[in-house]
VEXDREN-2710 file (C-alpha; in Angstrom, 1 decimal):
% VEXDREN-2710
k/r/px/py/pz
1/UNK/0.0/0.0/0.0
2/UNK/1.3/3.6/-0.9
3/UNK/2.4/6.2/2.2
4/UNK/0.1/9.0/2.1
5/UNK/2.1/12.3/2.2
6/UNK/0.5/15.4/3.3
7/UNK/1.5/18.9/3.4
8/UNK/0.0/21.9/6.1
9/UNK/0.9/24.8/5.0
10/UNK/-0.7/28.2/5.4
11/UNK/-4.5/26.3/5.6
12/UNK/-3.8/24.7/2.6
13/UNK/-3.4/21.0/2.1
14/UNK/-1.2/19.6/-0.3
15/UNK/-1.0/16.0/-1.3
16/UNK/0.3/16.1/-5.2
17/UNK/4.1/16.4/-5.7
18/UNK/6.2/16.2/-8.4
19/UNK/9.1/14.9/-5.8
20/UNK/10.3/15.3/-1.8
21/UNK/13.0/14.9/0.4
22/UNK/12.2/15.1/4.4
23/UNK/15.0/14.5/6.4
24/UNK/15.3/13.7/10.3
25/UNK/18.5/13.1/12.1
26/UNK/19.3/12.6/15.8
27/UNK/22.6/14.1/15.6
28/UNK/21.9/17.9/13.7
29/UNK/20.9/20.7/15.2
30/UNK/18.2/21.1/12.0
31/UNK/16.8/19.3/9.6
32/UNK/15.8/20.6/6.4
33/UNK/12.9/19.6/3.6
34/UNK/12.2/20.1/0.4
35/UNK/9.1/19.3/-1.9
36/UNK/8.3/20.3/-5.0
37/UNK/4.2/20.5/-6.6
38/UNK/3.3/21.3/-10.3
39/UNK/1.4/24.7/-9.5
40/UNK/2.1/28.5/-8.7
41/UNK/1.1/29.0/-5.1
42/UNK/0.3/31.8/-3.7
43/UNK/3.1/34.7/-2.8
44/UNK/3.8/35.5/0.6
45/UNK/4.6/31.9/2.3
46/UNK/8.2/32.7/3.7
47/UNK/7.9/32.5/7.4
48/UNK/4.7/29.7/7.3
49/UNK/4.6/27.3/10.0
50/UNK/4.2/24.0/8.3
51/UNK/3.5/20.1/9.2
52/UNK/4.1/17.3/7.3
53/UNK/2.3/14.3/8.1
54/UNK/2.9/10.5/6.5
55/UNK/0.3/8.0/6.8
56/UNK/-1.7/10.6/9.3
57/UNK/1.3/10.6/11.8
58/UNK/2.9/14.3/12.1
59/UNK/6.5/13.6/10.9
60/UNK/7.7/17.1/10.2
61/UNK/7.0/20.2/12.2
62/UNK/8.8/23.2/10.7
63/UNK/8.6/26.9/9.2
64/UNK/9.3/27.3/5.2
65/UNK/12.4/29.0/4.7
66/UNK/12.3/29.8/0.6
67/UNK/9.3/28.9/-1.3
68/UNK/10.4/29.3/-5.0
69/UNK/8.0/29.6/-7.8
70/UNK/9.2/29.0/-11.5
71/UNK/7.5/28.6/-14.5
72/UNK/8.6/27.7/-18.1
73/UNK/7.0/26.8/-21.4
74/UNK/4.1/26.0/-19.6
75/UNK/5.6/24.1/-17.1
76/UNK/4.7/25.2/-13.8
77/UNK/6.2/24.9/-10.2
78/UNK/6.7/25.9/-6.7
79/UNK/9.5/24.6/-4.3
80/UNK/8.8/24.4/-0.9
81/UNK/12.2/24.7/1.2
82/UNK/12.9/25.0/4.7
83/UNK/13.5/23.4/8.0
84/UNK/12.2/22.0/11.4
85/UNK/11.5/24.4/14.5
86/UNK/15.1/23.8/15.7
87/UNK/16.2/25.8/12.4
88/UNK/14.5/28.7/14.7
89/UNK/16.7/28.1/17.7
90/UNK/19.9/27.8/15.0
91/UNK/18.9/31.0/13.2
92/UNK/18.1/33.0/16.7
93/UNK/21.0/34.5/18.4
94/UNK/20.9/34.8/22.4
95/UNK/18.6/38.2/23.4
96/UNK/20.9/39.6/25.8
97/UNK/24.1/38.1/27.0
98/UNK/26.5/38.3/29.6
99/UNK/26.3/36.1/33.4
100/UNK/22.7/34.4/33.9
101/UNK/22.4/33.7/38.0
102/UNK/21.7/30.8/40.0
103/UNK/19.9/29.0/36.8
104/UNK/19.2/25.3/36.1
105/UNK/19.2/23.4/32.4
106/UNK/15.3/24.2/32.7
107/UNK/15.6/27.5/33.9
108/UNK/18.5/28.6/31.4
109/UNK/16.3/26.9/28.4
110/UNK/13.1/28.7/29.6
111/UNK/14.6/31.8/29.2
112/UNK/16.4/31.7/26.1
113/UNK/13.4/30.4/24.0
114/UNK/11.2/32.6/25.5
115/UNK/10.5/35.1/22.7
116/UNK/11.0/32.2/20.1
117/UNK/7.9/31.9/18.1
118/UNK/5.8/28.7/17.7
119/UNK/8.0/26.9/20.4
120/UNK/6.2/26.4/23.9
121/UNK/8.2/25.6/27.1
122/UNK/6.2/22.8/26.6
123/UNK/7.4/21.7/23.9
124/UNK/10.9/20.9/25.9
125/UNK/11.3/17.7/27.7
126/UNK/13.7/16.9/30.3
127/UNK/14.6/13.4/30.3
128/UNK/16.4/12.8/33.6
129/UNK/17.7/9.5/34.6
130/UNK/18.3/8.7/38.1
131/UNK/21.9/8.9/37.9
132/UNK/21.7/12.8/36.0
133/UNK/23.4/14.8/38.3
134/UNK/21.3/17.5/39.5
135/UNK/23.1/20.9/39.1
136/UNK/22.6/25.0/39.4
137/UNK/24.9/27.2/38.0
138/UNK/26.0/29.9/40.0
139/UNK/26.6/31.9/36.8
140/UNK/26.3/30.9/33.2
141/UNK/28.4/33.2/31.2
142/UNK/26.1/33.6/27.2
143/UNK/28.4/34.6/25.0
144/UNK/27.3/37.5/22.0
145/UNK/26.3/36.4/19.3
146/UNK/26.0/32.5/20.4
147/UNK/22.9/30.9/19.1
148/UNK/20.4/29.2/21.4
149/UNK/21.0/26.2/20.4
150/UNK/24.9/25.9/20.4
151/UNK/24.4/27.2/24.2
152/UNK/21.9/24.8/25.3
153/UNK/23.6/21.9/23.5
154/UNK/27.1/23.0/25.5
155/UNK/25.0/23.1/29.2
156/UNK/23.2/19.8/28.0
157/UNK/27.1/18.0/27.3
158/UNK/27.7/19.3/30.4
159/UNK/25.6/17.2/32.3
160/UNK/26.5/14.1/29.7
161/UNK/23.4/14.8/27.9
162/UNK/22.2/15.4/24.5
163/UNK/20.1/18.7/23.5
164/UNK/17.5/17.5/20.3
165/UNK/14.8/17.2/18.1
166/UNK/12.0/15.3/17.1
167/UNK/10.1/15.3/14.1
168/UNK/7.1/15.9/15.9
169/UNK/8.2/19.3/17.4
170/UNK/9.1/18.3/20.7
171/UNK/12.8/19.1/21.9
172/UNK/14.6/16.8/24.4
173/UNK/17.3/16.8/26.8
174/UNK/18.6/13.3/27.6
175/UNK/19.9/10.4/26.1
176/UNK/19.2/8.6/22.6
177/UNK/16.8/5.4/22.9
178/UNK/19.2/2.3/22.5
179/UNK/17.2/0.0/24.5
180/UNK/14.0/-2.2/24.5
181/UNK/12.8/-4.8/21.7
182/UNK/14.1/-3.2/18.3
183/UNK/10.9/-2.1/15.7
184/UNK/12.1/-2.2/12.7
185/UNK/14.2/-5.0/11.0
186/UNK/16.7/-4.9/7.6
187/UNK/17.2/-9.0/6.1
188/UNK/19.1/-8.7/3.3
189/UNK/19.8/-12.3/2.0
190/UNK/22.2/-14.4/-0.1
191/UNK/19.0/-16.1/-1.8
192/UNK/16.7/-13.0/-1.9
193/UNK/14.0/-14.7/0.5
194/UNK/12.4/-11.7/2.8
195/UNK/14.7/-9.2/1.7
196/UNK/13.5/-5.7/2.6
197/UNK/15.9/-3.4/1.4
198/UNK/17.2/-1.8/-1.9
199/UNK/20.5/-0.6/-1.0
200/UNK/23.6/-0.9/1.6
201/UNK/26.5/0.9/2.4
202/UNK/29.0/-0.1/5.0
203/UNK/32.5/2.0/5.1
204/UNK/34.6/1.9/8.5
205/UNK/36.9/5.2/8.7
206/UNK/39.3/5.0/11.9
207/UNK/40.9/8.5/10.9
208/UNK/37.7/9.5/12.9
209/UNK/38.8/7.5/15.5
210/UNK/41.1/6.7/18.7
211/UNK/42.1/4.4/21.2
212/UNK/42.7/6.3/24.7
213/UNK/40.6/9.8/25.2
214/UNK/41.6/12.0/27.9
215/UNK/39.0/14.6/29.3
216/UNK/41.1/17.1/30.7
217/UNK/39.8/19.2/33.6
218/UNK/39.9/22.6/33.3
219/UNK/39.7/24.1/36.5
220/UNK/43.6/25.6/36.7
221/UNK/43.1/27.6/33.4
222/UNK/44.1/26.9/30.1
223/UNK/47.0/29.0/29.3
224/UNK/49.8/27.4/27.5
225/UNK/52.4/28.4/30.2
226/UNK/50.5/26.8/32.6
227/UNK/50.0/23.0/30.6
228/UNK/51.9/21.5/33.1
229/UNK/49.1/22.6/36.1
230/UNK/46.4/20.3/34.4
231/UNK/45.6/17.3/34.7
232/UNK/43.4/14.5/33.2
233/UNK/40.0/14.3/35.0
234/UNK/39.0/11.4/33.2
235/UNK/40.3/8.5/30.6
236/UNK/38.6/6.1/28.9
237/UNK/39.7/3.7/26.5
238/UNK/38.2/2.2/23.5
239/UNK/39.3/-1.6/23.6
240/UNK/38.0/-1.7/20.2
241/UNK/40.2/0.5/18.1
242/UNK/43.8/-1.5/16.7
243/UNK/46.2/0.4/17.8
244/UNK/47.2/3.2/20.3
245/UNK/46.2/6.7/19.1
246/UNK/45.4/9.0/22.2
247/UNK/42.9/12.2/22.2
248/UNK/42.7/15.0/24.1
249/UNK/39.7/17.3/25.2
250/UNK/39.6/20.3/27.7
251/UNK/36.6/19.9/30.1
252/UNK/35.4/23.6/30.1
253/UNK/31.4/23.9/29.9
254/UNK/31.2/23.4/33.8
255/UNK/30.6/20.1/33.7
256/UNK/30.0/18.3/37.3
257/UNK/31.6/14.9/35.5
258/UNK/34.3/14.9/32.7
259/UNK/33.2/11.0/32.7
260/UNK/30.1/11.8/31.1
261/UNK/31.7/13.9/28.7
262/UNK/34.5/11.7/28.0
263/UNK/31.7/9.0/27.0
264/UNK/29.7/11.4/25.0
265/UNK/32.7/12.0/22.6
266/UNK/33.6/8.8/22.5
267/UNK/30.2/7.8/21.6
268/UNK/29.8/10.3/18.9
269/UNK/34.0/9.4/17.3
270/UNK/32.0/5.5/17.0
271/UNK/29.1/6.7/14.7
272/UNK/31.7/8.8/12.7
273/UNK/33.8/6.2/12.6
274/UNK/31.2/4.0/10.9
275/UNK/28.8/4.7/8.3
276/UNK/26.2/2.2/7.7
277/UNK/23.3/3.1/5.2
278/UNK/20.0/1.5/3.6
279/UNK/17.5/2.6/1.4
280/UNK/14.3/0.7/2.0
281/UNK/10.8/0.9/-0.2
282/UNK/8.1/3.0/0.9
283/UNK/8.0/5.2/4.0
284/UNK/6.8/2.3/7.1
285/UNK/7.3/-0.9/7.9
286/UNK/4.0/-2.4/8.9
287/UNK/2.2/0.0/10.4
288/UNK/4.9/2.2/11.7
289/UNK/6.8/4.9/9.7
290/UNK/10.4/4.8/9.9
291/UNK/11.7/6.7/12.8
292/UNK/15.0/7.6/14.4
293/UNK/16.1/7.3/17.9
294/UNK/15.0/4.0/17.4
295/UNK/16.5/0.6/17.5
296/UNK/16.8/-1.6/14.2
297/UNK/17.8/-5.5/13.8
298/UNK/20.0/-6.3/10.8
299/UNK/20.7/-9.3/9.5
300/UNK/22.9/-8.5/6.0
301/UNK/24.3/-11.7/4.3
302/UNK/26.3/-9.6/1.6
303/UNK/27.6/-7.4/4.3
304/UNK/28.4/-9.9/7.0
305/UNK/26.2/-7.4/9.6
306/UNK/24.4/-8.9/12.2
307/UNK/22.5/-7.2/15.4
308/UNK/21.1/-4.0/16.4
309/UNK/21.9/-0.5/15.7
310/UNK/21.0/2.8/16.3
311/UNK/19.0/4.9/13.8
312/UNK/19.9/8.2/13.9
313/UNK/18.9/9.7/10.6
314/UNK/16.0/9.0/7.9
315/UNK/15.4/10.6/5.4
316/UNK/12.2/10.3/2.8
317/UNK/12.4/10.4/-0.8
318/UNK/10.2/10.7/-3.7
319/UNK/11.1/11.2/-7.5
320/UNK/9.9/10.3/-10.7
321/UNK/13.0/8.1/-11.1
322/UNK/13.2/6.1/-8.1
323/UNK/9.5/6.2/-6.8
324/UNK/9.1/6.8/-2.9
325/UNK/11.6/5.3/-0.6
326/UNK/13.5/6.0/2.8
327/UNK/17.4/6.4/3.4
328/UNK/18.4/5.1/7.2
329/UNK/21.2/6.0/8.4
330/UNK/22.8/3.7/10.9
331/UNK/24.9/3.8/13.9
332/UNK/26.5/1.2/16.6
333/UNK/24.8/1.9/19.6
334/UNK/26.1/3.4/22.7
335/UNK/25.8/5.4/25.9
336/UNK/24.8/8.6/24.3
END
């Protein structure tokens, strides 16, 4: 059965197009769309909220950066460009800046979005575990001309936590969701029987890579005169990588535990360190669309994969060439 693709923009709904590309990924601050129709809308659309639903199920919740009209030999067409609310919190430099007082994650966040249109405070969740250290900030230096979002993505590390999105418009702060009964599944076959995907891609790049990392703390100042007054707050090593290749990061966001941070970069290094990619039919499996920060089996004879991984990013496709279909984009999962 086909995926139904629906467009809400500025009360209209559109459902025709002449080709798409939606993307979601765990690990960018935005994501961007882009659809095209065979008409001339209306003037005037820059700015429009917009919500993308597939199979009824709100997938996309954005604002339309740079809707382009064109038309030629009686070919007619508009392109519908933009991104999801986080593009706001990219785009939207701090309102003020200088030391913020005695202010928690939720308190800092609150007041940075607050003049932020079509974002809610809401529309932020906090997902604490019981082991998230619990912290105020006796002063929170906002730099000029920071955005929102690189600040409340540097307080989230801070804490060993993530700062993202979801395609449904809610932003989180907490952890990705690598654990539970997988819901999606890739087979890919010697024999063909109950294969489900079109494409794969598996590259391993360990330039990306190391074997030791070393959170060093920050608390003696950073001066190069002074190297020798630091010391490591934290090493971790990754038993996995061949050979001895140390890094070195300089704890300075504040952090209560250079461990979390030391196993937040070592985390992300992984997924950059291997890029695993499928394109699969359609836009669901069963009656689920495809979805990151959710856990995938895969079972690739041709590739020589076997368990579960991480998806991170999807991205939905439509052209007259290849039809509709979905990229996934893959990582090993972790701590994150």
């Amino acid at each position: 059965m086909s995926d139904k693709i629906t467009l809400l923009v500025d009360g209209r709904e559109l459902e025709r197009f002449n080709s798409y590309s939606v993307d979601a990924d765990f690990y960018l601050a935005a994501d961007a769309f882009q659809l095209e129709v065979n008409s001339i809308l209306p003037k005037g659309l820059a700015g429009q909220r917009v919500q993308l639903l597939v199979n009824g199920k709100r997938e996309l919740d954005g604002v339309l950066d740079s809707p382009r009209r064109t038309w030629e030999k009686g070919k007619l067409s508009t392109k519908l460009s933009g991104r999801d609310l986080a593009g706001l919190l990219v785009d939207s430099h701090t309102d003020g800046y200088g030391d913020i007082k005695n202010v928690t994650l939720q308190g800092l966040a609150e007041k940075l979005i607050a003049k932020v249109p079509f974002i809610q405070r809401s529309d932020i969740r906090y997902n604490f575990t019981k082991d998230t250290p619990s912290l105020t900030w006796e002063s929170v230096y906002v730099e000029p001309c920071k955005s929102i979002f690189e600040v409340l993505s540097e307080k989230a590390k801070a804490l060993g936590l993530v700062f993202y999105a979801m395609p449904d418009g809610k932003f989180f702060f907490g952890k990705a969701n690598k654990t539970g009964k997988p819901k999606f599944h890739i087979t890919v076959r010697q024999d063909g029987r109950g294969n489900n995907a079109l494409f794969g891609d598996h590259m391993e790049d360990i330039s990306k890579r190391y074997s030791d990392l070393n959170v060093i703390s920050n608390g003696q100042g950073t001066d190069a005169k002074a190297t020798s007054q630091l010391t490591v707050a934290h090493h971790l090593a990754d038993k996995t990588f061949p050979f001895y290749k140390p890094f070195y990061a300089i704890e300075s966001s504040g952090g209560l535990t250079p461990a979390r941070q030391a196993r937040l970069i070592m985390d992300m290094q992984r997924r950059q360190g291997e890029s695993l990619v499928y394109r699969v039919p359609g836009h669901s499996q069963g009656d689920k669309n495809w979805a990151i920060n959710e856990t995938c089996t895969v079972e690739d004879e041709i590739l020589d994969l076997h368990g579960t991984y991480f998806i991170y990013g999807r991205r939905f496709v439509m052209s007259k060439e290849d039809g509709a279909y979905t990229e996934l984009r893959l990582g090993l999962p972790g701590e994150a």
